[in-house]
Structures are given as structure tokens and as C-alpha cells.
KOLMI-729077 format. One record per residue (C-alpha): residue number from 1; y, x negated, z negated. Coordinates in pm, 1 decimal, padded with zeros to 6 digits. Each point is the difference from the previous one (the first is absolute). Layout:
<sites>
SITE resi       c2       c1       c3
SITE  NUM        Y        X        Z
...
</sites>
This chain:
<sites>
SITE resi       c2       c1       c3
SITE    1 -00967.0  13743.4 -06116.6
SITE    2 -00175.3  00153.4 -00281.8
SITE    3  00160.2 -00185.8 -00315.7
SITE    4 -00263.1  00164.7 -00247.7
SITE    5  00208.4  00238.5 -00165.8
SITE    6 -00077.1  00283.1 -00223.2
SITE    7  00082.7  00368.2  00049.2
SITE    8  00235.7 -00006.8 -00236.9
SITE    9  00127.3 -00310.3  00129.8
SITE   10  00018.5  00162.8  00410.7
SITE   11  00228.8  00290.3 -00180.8
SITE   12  00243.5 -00181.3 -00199.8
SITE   13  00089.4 -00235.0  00331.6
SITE   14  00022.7  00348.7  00187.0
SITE   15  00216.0  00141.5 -00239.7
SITE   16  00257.8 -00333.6  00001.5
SITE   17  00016.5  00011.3  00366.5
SITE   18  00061.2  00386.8  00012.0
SITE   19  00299.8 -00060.1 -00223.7
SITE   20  00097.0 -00329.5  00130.4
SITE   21  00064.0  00221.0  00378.7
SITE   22  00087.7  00326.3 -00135.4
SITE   23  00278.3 -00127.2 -00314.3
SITE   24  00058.6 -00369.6  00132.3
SITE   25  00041.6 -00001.1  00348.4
SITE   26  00258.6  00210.8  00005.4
SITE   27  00227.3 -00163.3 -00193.9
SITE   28 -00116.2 -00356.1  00066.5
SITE   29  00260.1 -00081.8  00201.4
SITE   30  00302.9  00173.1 -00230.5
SITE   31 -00157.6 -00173.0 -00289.0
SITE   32  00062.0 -00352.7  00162.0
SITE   33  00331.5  00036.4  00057.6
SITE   34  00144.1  00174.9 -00240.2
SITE   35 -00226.0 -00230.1 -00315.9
SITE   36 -00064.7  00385.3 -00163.2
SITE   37 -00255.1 -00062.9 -00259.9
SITE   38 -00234.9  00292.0  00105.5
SITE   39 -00054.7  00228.0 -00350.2
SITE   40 -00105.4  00294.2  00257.4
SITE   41 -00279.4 -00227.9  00089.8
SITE   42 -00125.6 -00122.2 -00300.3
SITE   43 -00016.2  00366.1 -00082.2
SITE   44 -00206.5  00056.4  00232.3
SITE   45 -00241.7 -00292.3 -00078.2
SITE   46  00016.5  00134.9 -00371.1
SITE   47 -00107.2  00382.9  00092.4
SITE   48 -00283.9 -00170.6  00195.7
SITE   49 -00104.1 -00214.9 -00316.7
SITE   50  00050.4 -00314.5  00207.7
SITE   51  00181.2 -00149.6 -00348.2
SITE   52 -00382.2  00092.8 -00179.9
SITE   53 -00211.7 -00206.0  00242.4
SITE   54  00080.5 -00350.1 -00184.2
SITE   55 -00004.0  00123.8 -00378.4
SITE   56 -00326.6  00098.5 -00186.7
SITE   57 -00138.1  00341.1 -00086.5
SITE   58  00104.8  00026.1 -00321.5
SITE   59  00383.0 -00073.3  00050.7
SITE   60 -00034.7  00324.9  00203.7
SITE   61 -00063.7 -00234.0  00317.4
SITE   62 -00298.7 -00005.6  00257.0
SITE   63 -00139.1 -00363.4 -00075.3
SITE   64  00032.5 -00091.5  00368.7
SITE   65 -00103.8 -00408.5  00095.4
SITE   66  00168.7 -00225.7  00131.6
SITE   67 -00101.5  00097.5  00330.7
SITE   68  00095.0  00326.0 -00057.9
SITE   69  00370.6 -00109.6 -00016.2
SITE   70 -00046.1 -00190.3  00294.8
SITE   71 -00091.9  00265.1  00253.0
SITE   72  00336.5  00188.4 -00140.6
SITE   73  00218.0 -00302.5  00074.8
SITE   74 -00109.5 -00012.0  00310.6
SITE   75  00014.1  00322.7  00144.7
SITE   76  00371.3  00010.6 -00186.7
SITE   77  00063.8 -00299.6  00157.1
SITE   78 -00101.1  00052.6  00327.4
SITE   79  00294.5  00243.2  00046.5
SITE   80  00227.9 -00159.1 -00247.1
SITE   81 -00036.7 -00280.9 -00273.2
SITE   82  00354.6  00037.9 -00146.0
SITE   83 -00094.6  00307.5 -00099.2
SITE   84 -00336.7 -00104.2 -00115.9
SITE   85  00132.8 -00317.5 -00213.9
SITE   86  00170.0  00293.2 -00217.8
SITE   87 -00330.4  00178.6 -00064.5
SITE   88 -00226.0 -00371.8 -00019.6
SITE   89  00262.0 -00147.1 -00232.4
SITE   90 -00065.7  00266.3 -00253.0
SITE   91 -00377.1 -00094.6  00020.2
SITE   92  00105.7 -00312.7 -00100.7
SITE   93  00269.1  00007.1 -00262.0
SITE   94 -00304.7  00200.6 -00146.1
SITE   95 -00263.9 -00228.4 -00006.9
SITE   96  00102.4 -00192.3 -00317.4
SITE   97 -00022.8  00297.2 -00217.8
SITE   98 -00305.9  00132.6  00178.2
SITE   99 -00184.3 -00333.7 -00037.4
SITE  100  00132.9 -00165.1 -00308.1
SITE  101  00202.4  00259.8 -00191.5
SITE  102 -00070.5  00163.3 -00308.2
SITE  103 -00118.1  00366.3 -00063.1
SITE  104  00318.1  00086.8 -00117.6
SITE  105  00156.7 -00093.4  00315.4
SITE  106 -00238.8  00119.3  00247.9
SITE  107  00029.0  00366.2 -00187.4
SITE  108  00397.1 -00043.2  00021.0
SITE  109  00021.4 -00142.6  00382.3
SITE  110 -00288.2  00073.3  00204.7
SITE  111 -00017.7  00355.3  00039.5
SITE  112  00354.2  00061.5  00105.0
SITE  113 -00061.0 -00249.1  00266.8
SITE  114 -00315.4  00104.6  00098.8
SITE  115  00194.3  00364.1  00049.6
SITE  116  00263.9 -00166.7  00221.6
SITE  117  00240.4  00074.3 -00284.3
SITE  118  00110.7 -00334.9 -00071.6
SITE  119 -00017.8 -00311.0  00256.0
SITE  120 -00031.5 -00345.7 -00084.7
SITE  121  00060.9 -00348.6  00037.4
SITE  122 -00084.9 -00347.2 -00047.7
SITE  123  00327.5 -00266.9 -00118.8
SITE  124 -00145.7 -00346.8  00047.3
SITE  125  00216.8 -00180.3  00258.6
SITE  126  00328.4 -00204.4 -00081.3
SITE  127  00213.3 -00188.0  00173.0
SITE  128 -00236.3 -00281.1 -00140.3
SITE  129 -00262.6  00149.6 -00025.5
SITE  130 -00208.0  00127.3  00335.7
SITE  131 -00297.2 -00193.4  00101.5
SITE  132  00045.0 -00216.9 -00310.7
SITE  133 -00068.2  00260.9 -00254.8
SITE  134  00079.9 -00253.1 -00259.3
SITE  135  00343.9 -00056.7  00089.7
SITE  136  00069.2  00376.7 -00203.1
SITE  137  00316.8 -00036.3 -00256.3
SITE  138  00030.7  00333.8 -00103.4
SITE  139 -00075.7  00021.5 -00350.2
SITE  140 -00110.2  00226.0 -00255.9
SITE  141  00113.2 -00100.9 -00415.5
SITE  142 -00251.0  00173.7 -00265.1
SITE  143  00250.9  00169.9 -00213.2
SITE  144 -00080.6  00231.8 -00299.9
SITE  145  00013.7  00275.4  00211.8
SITE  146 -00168.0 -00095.5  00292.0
SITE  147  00120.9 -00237.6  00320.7
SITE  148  00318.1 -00042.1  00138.6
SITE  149 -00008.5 -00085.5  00348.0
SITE  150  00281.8 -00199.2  00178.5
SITE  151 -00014.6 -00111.5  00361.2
SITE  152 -00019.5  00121.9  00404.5
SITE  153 -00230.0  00079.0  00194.0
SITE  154  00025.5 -00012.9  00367.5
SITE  155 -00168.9  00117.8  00325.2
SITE  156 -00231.3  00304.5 -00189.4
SITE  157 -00104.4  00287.9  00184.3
SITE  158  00108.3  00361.3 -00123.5
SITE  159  00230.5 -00202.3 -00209.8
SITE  160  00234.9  00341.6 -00062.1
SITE  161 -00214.5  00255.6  00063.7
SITE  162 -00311.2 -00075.6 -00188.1
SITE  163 -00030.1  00102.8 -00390.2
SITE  164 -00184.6 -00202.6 -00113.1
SITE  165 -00031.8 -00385.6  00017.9
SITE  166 -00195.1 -00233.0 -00091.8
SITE  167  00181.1 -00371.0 -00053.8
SITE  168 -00120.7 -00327.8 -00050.5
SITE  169  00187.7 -00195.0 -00248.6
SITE  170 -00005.6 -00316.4 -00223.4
SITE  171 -00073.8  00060.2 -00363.5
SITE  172 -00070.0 -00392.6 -00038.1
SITE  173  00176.3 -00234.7  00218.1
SITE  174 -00124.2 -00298.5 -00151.2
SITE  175 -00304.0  00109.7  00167.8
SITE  176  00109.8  00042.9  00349.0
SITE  177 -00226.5  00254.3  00174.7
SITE  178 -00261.4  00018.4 -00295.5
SITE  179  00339.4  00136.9 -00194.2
SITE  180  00044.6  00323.3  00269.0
SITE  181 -00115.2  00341.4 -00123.2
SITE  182  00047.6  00375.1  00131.9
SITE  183  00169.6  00264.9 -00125.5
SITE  184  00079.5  00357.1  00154.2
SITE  185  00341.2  00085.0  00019.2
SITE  186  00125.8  00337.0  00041.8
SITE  187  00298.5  00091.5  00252.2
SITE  188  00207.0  00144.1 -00205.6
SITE  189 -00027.5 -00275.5 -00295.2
SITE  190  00412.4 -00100.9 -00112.6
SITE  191  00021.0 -00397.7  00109.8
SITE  192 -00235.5  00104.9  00331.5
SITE  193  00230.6  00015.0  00315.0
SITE  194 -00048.4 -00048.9  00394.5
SITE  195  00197.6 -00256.0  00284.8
SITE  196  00117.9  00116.8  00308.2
SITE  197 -00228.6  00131.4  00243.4
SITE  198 -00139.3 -00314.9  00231.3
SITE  199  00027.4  00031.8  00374.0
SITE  200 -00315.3 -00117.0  00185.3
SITE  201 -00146.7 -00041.1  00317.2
SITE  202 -00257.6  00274.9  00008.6
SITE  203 -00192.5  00209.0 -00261.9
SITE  204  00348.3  00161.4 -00049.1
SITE  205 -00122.1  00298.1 -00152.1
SITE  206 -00109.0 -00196.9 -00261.4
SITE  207  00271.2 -00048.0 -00302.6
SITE  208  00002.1 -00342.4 -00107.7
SITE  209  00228.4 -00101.2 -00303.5
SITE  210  00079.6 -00225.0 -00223.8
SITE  211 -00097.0  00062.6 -00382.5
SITE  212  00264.7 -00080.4 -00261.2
SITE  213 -00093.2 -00037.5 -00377.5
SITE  214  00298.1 -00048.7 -00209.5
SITE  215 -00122.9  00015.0 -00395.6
SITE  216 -00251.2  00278.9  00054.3
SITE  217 -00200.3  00054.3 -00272.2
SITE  218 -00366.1  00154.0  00084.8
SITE  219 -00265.3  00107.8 -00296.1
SITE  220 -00258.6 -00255.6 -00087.1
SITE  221 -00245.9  00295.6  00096.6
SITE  222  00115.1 -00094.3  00382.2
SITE  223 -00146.9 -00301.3 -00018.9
SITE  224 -00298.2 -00028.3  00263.7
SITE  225 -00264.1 -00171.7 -00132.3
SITE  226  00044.6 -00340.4 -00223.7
SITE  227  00299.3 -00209.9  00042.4
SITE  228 -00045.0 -00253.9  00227.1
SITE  229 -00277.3  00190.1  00185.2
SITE  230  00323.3  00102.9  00309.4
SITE  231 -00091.8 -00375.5  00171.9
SITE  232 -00375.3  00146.8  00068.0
SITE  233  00078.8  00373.0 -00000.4
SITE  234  00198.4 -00118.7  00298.0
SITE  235 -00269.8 -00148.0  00210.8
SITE  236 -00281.8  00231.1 -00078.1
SITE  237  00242.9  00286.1  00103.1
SITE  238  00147.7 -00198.5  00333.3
SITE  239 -00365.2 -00077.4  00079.3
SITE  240 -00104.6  00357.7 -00043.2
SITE  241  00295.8  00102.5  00241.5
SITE  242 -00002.3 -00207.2  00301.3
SITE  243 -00277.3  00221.4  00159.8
SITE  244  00267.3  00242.6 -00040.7
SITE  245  00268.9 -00213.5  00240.8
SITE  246 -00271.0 -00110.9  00236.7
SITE  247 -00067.3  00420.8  00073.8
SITE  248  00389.9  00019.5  00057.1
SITE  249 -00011.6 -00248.6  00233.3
SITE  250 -00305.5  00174.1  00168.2
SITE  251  00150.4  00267.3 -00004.9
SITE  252  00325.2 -00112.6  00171.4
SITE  253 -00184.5 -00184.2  00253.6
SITE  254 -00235.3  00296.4  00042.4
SITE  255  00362.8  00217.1  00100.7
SITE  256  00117.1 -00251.1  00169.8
SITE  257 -00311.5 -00038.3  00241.2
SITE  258  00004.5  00355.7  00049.2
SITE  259  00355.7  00028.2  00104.7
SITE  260 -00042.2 -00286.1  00261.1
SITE  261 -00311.9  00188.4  00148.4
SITE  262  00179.4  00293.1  00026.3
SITE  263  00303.6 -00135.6  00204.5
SITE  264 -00171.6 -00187.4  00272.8
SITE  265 -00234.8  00264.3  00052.7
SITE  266  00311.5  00176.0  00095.5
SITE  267  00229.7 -00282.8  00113.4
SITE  268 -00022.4 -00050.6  00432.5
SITE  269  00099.9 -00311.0  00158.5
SITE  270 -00193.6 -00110.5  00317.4
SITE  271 -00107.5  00358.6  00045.4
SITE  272 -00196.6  00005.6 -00305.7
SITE  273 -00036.7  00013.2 -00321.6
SITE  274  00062.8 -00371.4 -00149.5
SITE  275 -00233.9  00045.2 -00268.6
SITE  276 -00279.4 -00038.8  00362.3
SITE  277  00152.5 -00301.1  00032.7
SITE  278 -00182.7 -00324.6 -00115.8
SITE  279  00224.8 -00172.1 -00172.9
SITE  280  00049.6  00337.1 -00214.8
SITE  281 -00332.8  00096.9 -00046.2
SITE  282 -00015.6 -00431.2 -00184.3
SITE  283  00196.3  00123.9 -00213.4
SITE  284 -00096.5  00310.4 -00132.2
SITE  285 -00358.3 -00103.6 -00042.9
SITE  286  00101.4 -00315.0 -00213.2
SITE  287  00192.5  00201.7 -00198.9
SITE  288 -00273.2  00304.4 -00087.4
SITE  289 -00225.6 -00241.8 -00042.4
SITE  290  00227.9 -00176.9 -00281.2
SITE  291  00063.3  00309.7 -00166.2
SITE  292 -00385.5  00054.1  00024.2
SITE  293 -00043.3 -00315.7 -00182.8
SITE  294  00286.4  00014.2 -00252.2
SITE  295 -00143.3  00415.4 -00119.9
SITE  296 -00358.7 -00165.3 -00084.7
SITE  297  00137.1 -00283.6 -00162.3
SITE  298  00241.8  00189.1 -00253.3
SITE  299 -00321.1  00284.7  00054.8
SITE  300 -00230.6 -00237.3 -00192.7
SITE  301  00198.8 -00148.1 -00224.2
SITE  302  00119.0  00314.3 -00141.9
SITE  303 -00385.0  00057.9 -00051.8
SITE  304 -00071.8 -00350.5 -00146.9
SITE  305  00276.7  00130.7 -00316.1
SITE  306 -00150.1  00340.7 -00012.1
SITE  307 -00364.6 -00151.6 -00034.4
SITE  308  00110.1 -00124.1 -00279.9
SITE  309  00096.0 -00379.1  00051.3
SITE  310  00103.4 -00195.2 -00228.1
SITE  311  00204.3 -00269.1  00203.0
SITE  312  00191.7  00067.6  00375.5
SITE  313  00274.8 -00203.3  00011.0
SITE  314 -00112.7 -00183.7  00334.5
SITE  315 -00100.5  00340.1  00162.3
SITE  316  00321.7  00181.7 -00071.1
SITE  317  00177.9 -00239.9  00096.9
SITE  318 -00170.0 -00016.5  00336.5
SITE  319  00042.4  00333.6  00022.3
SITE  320  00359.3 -00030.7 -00020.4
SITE  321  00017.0 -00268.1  00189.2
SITE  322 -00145.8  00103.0  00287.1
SITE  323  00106.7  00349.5  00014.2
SITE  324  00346.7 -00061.0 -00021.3
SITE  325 -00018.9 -00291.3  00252.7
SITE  326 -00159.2  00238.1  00209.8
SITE  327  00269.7  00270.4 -00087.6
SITE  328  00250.5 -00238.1  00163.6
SITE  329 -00197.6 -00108.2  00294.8
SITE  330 -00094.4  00358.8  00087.0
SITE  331  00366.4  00145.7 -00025.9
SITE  332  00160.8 -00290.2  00168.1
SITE  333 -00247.7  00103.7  00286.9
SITE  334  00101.0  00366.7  00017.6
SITE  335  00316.6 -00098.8  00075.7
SITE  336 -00055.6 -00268.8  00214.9
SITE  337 -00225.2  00248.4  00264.2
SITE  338  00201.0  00268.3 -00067.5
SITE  339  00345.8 -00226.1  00166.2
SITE  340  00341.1  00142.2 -00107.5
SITE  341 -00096.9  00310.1 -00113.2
SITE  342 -00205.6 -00163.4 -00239.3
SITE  343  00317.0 -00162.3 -00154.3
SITE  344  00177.4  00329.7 -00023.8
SITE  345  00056.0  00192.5 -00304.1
SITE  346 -00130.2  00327.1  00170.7
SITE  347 -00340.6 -00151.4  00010.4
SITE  348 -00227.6 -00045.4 -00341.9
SITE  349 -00116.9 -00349.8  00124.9
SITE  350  00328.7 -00192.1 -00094.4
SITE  351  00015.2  00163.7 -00370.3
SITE  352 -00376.9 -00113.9 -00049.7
SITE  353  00083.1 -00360.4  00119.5
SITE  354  00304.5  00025.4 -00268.5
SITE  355 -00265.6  00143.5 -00242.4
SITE  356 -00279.6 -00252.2  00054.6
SITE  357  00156.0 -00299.7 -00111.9
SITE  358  00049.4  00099.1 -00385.9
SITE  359 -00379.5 -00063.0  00014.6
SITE  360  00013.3 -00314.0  00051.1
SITE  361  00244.3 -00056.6 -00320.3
SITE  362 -00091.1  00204.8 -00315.7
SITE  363 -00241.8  00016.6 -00230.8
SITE  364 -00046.9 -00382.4  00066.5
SITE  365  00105.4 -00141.5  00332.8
SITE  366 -00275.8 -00107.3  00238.2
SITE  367  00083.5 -00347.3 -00050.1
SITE  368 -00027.8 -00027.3 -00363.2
SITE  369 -00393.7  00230.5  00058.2
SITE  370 -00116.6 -00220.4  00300.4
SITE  371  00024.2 -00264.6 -00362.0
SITE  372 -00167.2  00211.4 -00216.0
SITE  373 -00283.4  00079.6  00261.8
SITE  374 -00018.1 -00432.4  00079.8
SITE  375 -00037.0 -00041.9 -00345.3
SITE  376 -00318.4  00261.7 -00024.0
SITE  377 -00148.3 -00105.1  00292.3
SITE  378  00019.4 -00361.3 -00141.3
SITE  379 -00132.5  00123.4 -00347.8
SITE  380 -00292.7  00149.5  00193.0
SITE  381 -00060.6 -00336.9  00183.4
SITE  382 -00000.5 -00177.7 -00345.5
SITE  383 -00284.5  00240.3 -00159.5
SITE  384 -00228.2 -00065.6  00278.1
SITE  385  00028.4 -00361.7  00011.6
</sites>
């Protein structure tokens, strides 16, 4: 299908699949089990200025779109998201300085992480905080000499591994969520440690820790933005990033389609190939033809925020939605057609089932989007009447 892309556009997915099967494959399966975070590989993804696509030209980056991203997930993803969630989470602990922070801070941060010098990451989630945003209780106390942070984050991606963070703390707890603000926080800052190491289903590339503030005391200059700005920071940056998780899950299913074509072209029961028979053939047209739909949905919305919109909080969230639904439907699939060997660890489909569901969960579970998108397409119905 001819999704409309540029030149420029054709190349950079070329050059994410080339290293997706000549760094990633490899290793996909060693990476899995053993939970290495993969520093060769985000090497590599630095040396091809894959870390430049998402932050402007004048931090030294390439001033890629949204879509732009996309296509990189995706091809990353089709191989292996684990390892892509370690390059995409950068992208994201980012975004806060790159859309709200100062010139100061976009001098200090942005072009080491455009160079692939410095990762990132993003510490909003607490063990009361996840879908409800406004549950946070870390805190941040203006002090002469800056903030002093005290609290725990949990679940956060490249939590250990990234340099540099961007948290979401209260600076006004009277105010609830209208009282959060943002503030970078360096790795090495005294008070700053990391929890153990969290064991999860798939992704397991992927480092996910907990963050621990214990009296850390950051500059006022690493303040994001106002105070109490974190609450909408937050949103604007989730809503920019769900195209993001809706290519992963592309991606994945993408992999995982693939993979199931590939065995029962090869697989003979009945004297044939079982991917002749019926039944089979169902299947794998329902799925490419999800995946189909799920790559022009995320497709377009990642064009509707690069045109320049102003509001797409019910089409990411579709997006999301739908892709990652799709993500599970698809990979649940590949192993179902592919029988036992589809459920063995020798074969990719099982790992992208694992993989998939994560999807589903973060950056705002489907349940709590299939609200936010009720609530627009209610809105909508309101205007016209």
C-alpha cells in the first residue's frame, strides 16, 4: 500500500529495519532471557542518528515529526520492542524539555541526547498514581536553594540506565494536580537512587525501576516550565506519545504476522502445507488485514500532530487503542496457527505474544482511553446539536 511517504521518510524506515535484522535479531532471543539492557544497541541507533530524529535542528537534532518516530518504532519493533522501549523511552523522557523547557535547558540536555550520549526517561507513575495522574505524592519543597524532592517512583522505563529524568512532582498539594510541576533530575544527583530491577512478563530487555528521592535537592534552574504547569505538561506530552505505542504495537503485530506466515508455509500435515488449508488461510488474512488497519490509523494520526493540530486526544487514543488491541489479537493468532511450536521459546511468536500485552497497559490503559475517546465523541455530538 502506498502510505504517502517522503523520500526521506522511505530511507529512514529502511535504515531501522536494516539495523533492526542485522544488530537485533541476533541477539533478540539472548536479550529476553538474560533482561541485558542492550548499550551495544543503542550505540548503534546513536551512530545512525536515530536519537536526532525527535529533537529539533538546533539542539544538533534532525527535526523529524511525529511520524517520523513512528516508522522507527515500528521497524524496531517488528523484530523486537524491548529493545525499542529503551530507544522510544528516551524520546519521551525528552519531550518536556523539548516542548516546554527553557533555553538554558534545551542547550544543557538536548544535544547530548540527540548524540545518543545520554538516554532518558520519564518518572510519572506511583504506586498511586498510574491512570489517575492525580493520585502523585511525591513532592518537591521550594527551599532557598532550589527543591528538595522526597518520594518513589515506580514502574519507569530506563529507570537505571537513563541520565537524565524528567519527574513529575507536587510543589502545591493543596492544589492536587494543578499543584504538580516538572523538574529534570540528573542521575547522579546525592538523594537520587534506584529499586530493584522489576521482573515482567515480556519487554524484558527493557529496565524498569523504581525511582527513590530521599531529600534531593535539585537547582531552581531545573524547574520545567511554571510550577504547577507538570498536571498539563503531562497530558500534552502522553497525548503527543501514544502514536508512538500504537507503532510498537504495529510493529509487534507486523513480526508476529510474519513469523506465522513463514511457519505454515513450511509446516506439512495432510501432505501439505497447512498454511493451504482453509481454516489457516482465515486466519492469516484477518490478521494482515488488522495490521493493515491499525498502520493507517497510527499512519494518520501521526500526520494530524505533524500538520500542526492543536487538539488529538480522541485520535491518539484510538490509535492506541486499536493498535495495541490489534497487537494482541494478531500475536495470539501466530501462535494459535502455528500449534506447539508456536508456544515454544525457540520460536519469535511466543516472545511477541509476551511483548504485546504491555500495550494494552501504559501510557494510559485502553480502558481509561475508550473514556476519554466517549467523552470526545459526546462533546462532538453536543456542538452539532
Amino acid at each position: 500500500m502506498d502510505y504517502g511517504l517522503s523520500e526521506e521518510q522511505k530511507t529512514l524506515k529502511s535504515l531501522a529495519r536494516r539495523i533492526a535484522e542485522e544488530r537485533i535479531l541476533p541477539v533478540r532471543a539472548e536479550l529476553d532471557e538474560t533482561e541485558e539492557f542492550p548499550r551495544s544497541i543503542m550505540k548503534d541507533l546513536a551512530d545512525s542518528d536515530m536519537f536526532r530524529i525527535f529533537i529539533a535542528e538546533e539542539y544538533d537534532g534532525l527535526g523529524g515529526g511525529c511520524l517520523d518516530l513512528c516508522l522507527v518504532v515500528e521497524e524496531l519493533s517488528r523484530v523486537c520492542s524491548g529493545v525499542t522501549v529503551c530507544y522510544a523511552a528516551t524520546a519521551l523522557g525528552a519531550s518536556a524539555i523539548l516542548e516546554f523547557g527553557s533555553e538554558e535547558q534545551k542547550q544543557k540536555y538536548l544535544p547530548d541526547i540527540a548524540a545518543g550520549k545520554k538516554l532518558a526517561a520519564f518518572g510519572l507513575t506511583e504506586s498511586t498514581a498510574g491512570s489517575d495522574v492525580a493520585g502523585i505524592k511525591t513532592t518537591a519543597e521550594k527551599v532557598p536553594e532550589g527543591y528538595v524532592l522526597n518520594g518513589t517512583k515506580q514502574f519507569i522505563t530506563n529507570g537505571g540506565e537513563a541520565e537524565i529524568y524528567t519527574i513529575i512532582a507536587l510543589t502545591n498539594k493543596s492544589r492536587g494536580p494543578r499543584g504538580a510541576s516538572a523538574f529534570v533530575v540528573e542521575k547522579d544527583t546525592p538523594g537520587f537512587t534506584f529499586g530493584k530491577k522489576e521482573k515482567k512478563m515480556g519487554i524484558r530487555t527493557s529496565p524498569t525501576r523504581e525511582l527513590v528521592f530521599r531529600n534531593c535537592l535539585v537547582p531552581e534552574e531545573n524547574l520545567i516550565g511554571r510550577e504547577g504547569m507538570g498536571f498539563i505538561m503531562t497530558m500534552r506530552i502522553l497525548d503527543r506519545s501514544r502514536p508512538g505505542i500504537g507503532a510498537q504495537a504495529v510493529g509487534i503485530a507486523q513480526g508476529a504476522l510474519e513469523a506465522a506466515v513463514d511457519y505454515t508455509a513450511q509446516r506439512i500435515q495432510f501432505g501439505k502445507p497447512i498454511i493451504s488449508l482453509p481454516v489457516v488461510q482465515q486466519k492469516i488474512a484477518e490478521m494482515a488485514t488488522q495490521v493493515e488497519a491499525a498502520r493507517l490509523l497510527v499512519y494518520g494520526t501521526a500526520r494530524t500532530i505533524d500538520g500542526g493540530a492543536r487538539s488529538y486526544t480522541e485520535e491518539t487514543s484510538m490509535a492506541k487503542v486499536f493498535a495495541s488491541d490489534v497487537a494482541m489479537k494478531v500475536t495470539t493468532e501466530a501462535v494459535q496457527v502455528c500449534g506447539g511450536a508456536g508456544y515454544m521459546r525457540d520460536y519469535p511468536m511466543e516472545k511477541m505474544m509476551r511483548d504485546a500485552k504491555i500495550t494494552q497497559i501504559y501510557e494510559g490503559s485502553n480502558e481509561i482511553l475508550r473514556g476519554n475517546i466517549a467523552v470526545a465523541v459526546r462533546k462532538r455530538k453536543a456542538r452539532r446539536e
